[in-house]
GUDOVEX-49889 format. One line per field, with one value per residue: residue in one letter; residue number from 1; x, y, z of N, C-alpha, C in turn. Coordinates in steps of 0.02 Angstrom, whole numbers. Layout:
residuo: (A:...);
num: (NUM:...);
n_c1: (X:...);
n_c2: (Y:...);
n_c3: (Z:...);
ca_c1: (X:...);
ca_c2: (Y:...);
ca_c3: (Z:...);
c_c1: (X:...);
c_c2: (Y:...);
c_c3: (Z:...);
! end
This chain:
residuo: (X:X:X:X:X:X:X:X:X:X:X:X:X:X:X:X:X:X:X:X:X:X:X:X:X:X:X:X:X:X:X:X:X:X:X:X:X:X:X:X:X:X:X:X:X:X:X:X:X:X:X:X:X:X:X:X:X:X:X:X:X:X:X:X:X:X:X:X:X:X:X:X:X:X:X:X:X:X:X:X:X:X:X:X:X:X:X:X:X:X:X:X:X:X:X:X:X:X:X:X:X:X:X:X:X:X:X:X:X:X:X:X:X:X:X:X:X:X:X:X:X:X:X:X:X:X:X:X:X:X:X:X:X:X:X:X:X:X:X:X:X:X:X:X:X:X:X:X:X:X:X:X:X:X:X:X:X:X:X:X:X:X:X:X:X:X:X:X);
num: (1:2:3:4:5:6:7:8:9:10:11:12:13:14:15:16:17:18:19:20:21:22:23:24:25:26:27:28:29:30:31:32:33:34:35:36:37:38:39:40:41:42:43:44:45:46:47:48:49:50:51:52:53:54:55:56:57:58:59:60:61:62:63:64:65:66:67:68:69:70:71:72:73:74:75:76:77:78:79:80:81:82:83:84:85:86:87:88:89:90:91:92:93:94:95:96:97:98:99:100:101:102:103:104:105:106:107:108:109:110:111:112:113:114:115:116:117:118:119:120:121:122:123:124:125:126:127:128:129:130:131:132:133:134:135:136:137:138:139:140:141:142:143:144:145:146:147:148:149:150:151:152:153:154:155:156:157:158:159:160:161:162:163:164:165:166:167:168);
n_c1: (609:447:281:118:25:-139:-182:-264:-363:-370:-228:-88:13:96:155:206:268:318:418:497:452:399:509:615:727:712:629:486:420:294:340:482:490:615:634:560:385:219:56:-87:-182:-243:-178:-94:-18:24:43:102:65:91:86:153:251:346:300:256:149:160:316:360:510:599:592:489:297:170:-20:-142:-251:-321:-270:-210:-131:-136:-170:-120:-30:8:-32:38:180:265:415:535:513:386:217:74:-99:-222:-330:-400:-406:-385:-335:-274:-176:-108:26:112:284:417:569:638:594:431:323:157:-21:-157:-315:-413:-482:-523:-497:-446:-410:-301:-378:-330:-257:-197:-210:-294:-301:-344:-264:-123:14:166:229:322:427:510:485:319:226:54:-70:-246:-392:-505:-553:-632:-617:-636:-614:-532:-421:-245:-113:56:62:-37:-88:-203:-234:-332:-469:-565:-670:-722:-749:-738:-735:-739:-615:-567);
n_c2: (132:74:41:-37:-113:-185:-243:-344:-376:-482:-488:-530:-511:-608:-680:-825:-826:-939:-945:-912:-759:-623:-555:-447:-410:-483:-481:-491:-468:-439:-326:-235:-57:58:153:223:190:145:111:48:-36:-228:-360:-365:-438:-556:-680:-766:-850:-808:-704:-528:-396:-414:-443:-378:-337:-215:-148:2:42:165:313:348:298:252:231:220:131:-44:-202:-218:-340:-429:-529:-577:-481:-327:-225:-111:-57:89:172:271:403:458:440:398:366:352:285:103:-31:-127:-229:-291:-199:-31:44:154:193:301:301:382:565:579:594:572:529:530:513:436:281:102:27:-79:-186:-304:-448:-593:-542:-461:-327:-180:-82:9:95:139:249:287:394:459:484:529:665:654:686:688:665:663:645:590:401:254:184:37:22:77:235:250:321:346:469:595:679:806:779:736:753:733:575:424:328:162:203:332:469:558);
n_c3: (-768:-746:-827:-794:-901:-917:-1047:-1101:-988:-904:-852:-735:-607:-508:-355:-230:-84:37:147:304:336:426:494:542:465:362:192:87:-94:-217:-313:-318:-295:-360:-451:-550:-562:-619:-618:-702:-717:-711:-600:-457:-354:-188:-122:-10:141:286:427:455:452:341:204:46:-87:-176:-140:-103:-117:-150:-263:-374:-339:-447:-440:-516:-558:-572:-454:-309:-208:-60:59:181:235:179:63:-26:24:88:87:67:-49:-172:-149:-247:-259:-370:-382:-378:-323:-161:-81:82:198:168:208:250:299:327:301:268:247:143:18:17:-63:-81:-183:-224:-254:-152:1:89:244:284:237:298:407:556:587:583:526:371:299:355:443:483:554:650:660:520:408:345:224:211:117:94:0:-58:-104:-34:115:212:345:491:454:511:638:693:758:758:650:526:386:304:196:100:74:92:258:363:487:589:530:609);
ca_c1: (540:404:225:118:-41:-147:-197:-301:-418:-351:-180:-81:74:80:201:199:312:295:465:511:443:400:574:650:783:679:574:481:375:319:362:499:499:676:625:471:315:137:5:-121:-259:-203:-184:-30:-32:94:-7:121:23:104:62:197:260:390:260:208:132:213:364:401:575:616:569:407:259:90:-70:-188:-301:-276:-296:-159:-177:-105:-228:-87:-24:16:-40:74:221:313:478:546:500:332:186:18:-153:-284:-388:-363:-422:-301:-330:-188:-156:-75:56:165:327:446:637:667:540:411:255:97:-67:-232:-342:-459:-474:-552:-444:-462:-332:-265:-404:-322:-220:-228:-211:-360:-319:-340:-198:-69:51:210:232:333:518:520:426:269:165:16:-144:-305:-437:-541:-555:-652:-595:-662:-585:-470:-351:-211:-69:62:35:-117:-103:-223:-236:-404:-524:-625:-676:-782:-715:-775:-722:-723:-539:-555);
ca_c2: (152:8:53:-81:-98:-233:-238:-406:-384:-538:-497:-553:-525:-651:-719:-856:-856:-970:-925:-874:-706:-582:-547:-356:-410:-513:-446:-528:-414:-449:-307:-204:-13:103:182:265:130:160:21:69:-109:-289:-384:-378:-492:-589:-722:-782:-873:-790:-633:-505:-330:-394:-466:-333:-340:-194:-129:70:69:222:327:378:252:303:194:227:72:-137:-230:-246:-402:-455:-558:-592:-414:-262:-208:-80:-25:132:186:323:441:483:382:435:321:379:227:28:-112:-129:-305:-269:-120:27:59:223:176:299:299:443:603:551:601:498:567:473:533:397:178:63:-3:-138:-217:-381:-512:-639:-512:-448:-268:-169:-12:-18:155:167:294:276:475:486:492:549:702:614:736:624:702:609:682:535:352:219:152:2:32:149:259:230:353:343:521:631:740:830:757:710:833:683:485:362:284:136:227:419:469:610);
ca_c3: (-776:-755:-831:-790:-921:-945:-1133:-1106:-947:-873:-812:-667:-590:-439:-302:-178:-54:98:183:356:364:497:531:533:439:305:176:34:-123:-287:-374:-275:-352:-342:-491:-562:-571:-637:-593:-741:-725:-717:-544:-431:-291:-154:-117:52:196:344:440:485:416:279:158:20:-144:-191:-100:-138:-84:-165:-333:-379:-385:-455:-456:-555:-540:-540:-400:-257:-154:-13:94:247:253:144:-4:-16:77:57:141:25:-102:-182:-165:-274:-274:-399:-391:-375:-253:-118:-11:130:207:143:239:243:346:304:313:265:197:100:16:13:-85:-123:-201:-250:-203:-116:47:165:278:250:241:350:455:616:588:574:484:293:277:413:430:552:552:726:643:494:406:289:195:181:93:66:-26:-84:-79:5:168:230:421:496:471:579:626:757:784:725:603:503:326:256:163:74:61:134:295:400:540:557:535:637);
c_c1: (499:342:173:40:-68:-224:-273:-363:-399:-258:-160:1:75:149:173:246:301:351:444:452:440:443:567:676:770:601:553:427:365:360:409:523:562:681:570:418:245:105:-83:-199:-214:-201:-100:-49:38:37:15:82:37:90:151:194:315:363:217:204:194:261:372:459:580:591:501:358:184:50:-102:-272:-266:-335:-236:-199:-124:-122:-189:-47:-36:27:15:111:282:368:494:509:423:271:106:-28:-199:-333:-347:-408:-365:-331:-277:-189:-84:-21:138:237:377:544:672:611:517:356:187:34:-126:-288:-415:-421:-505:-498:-478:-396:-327:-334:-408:-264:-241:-221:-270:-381:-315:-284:-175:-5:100:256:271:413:536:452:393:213:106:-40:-186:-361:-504:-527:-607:-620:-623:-658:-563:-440:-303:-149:-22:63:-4:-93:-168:-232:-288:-438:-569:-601:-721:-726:-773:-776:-696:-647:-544:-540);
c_c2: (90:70:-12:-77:-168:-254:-304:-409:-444:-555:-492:-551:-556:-687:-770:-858:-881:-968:-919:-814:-674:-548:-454:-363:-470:-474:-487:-465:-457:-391:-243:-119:45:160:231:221:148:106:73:9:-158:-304:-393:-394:-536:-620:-760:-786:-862:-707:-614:-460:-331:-424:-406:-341:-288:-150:-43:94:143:241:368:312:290:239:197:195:16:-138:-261:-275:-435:-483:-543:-511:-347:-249:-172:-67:33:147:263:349:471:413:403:361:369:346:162:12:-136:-188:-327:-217:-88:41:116:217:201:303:351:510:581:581:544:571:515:513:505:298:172:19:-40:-174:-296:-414:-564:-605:-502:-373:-218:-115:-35:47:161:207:306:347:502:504:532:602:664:685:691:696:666:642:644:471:296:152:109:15:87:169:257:269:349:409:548:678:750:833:745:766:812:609:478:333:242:152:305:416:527:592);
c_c3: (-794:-762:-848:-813:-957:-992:-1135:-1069:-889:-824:-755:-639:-516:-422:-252:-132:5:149:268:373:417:527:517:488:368:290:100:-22:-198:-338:-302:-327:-331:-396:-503:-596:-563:-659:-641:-724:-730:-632:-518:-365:-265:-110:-29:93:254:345:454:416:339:206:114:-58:-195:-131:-133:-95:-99:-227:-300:-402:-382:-458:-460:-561:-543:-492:-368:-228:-120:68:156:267:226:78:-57:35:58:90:128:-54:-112:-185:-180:-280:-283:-402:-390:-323:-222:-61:30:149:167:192:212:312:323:318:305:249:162:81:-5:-21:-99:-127:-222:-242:-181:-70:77:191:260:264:288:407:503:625:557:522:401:281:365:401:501:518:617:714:588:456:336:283:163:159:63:44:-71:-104:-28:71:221:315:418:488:512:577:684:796:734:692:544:421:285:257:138:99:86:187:331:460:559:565:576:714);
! end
């Protein structure tokens, strides 16, 4: 159990990695979660200067992660990336896309945020959702979304937010 609260105003949990990336079979994160992780305020960031899909701030392998607020940052790709388990956003600043990629069943929920896709990426959506394999119970109900939603098939999920691009 990680609960991640920062007491000061000024905190920072930060990575660089300048590696390889891009690969399938390489993946880089700062904070990788298998457990149960709650992102309360404070800055988490993976600062890496290459594009591609294995670069994420935070990683939600598995568990439950909640986020509350902060500020995910991940200029070159993904803010987040989930695979397995539960994945709850009540608020935060997310610089990277969101990305829901799962491996197995998963749930996704947001409720509240501000998204935008990577910065220096080339992917446009600020929440993507690769929904064609496995079953994702996504539900969005508020949030601000700089761009699009992006799904590889359509389903029927949003009830609130702000988007830059209708999600419908």
């Amino acid at each position: 159990n990680l609960t991640i609260n920062d007491s000061v105003g000024s905190g920072k949990i930060s990575f660089k990695d300048t590696g390889v990336g891009g690969s399938s079979t390489w993946a880089t994160y700062t904070i990788r979660n298998e457990g149960t992780l709650t992102v309360n305020n404070g800055t988490i960031e993976h600062l890496g200067n290459q594009e591609g899909n294995a670069i994420n701030a935070i990683f939600s392998y598995s568990g439950d992660t909640t986020i509350n607020g902060g500020s995910i940052l991940c200029p070159y790709s993904r803010s987040v990336r989930q695979w397995k388990g539960t994945l709850t956003i009540n608020g935060g600043t997310f610089d990277g896309q969101v990305w829901v990629q799962p491996t197995t069943d998963c749930t996704t929920t947001i409720t509240g945020g501000s998204f935008k896709p990577a910065t220096n990426g080339n992917d446009a959506s600020s929440v993507f959702v690769t929904n064609n394999v496995h079953t994702v119970a996504v539900s969005i109900s508020g949030g601000n979304f700089a761009t699009k939603l992006g799904m590889s098939s359509p389903v029927k999920c949003v009830t609130g937010g702000t988007f830059g691009v209708d999600p419908s």
